[in-house]
C-alpha positions in Angstrom: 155.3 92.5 209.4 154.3 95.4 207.5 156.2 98.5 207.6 154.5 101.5 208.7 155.0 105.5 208.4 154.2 106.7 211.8 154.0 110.3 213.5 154.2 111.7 217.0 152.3 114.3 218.2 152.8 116.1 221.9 151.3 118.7 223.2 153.6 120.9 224.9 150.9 123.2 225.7 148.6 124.3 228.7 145.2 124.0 227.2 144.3 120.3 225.7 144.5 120.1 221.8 142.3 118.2 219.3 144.1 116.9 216.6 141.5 117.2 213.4 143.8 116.0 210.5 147.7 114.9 209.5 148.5 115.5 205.9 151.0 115.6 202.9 151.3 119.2 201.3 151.0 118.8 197.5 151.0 121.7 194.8 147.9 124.3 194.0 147.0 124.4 197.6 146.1 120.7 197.8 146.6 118.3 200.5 146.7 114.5 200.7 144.5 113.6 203.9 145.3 110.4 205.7 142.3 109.2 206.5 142.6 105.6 207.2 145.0 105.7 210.1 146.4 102.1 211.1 147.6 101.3 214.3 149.1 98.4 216.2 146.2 97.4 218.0 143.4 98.6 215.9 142.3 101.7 214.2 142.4 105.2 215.8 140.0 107.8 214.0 140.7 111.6 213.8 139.8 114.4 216.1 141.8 113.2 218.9 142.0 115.4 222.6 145.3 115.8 223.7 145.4 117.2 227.0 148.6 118.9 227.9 151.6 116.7 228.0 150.3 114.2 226.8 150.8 112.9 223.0 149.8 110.0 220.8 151.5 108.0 217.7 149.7 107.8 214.3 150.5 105.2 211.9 150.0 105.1 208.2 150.7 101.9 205.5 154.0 102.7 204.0 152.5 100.5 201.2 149.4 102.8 200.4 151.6 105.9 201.3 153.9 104.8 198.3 150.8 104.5 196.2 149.5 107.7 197.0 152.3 109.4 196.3 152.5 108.1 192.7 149.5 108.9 192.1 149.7 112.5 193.1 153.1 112.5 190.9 151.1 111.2 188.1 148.1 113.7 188.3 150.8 116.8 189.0 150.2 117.4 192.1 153.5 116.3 193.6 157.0 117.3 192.5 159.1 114.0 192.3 162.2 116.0 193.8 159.9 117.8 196.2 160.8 117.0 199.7 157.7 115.6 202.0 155.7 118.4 203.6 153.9 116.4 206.7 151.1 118.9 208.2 149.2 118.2 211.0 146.1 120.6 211.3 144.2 121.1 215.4 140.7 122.3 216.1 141.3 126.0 216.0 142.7 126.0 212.2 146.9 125.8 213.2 148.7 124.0 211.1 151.9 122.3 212.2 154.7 121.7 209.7 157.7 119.1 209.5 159.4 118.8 206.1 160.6 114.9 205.7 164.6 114.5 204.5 163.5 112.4 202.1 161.8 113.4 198.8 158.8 111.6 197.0 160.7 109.8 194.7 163.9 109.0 197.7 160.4 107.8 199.6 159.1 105.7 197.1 162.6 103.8 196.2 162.8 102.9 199.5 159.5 101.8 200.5 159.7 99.9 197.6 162.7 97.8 198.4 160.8 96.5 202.1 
């Protein structure tokens, strides 16, 4: 068993959505794209239609996540303290935001002690 950051999408609308890209917001206008998006049951690949009321679950490696993030502390990029910015971005340029209650470095302790 691996643990896994995951991250649920619904479309509450009336028009079907496609989901381009879910990212971290970093400093200077910078993002950190997950690209490699690991599921239970194989891999699912960005753009993904939602039609309305519908939604769909996205996984990510806690593991690489924590990596990452240390990476984009080390390079400046990232305020330890900072609190995660998660972004999720659809086919017509909207960007969606939910701030995590942890911060990078809260993140990193505790995906370090699984």
């Amino acid at each position: 068993i691996r643990p896994l950051l995951s991250l649920d999408i619904i479309n509450n609308g009336y028009t079907k959505v496609i989901v381009k890209e879910w990212s971290i917001a970093l400093l200077h206008n910078k993002k950190l794209v997950f690209t490699a998006i690991n599921v239970l049951f194989g891999n699912v690949s960005l753009p993904q239609t939602l039609e309305p009321s519908t939604d769909i679950c996205l996984y990510y490696s806690a593991k690489d996540l924590n990596h990452n993030l240390k990476e984009s502390i080390k390079q400046g990029l990232l305020k330890p303290q900072a609190k995660l910015k998660f972004e999720v971005r659809d086919s017509l340029g909207n960007i969606y935001t939910v701030k995590s209650e942890f911060s990078a470095q809260k993140w990193i302790e505790l995906t370090e002690k699984m």
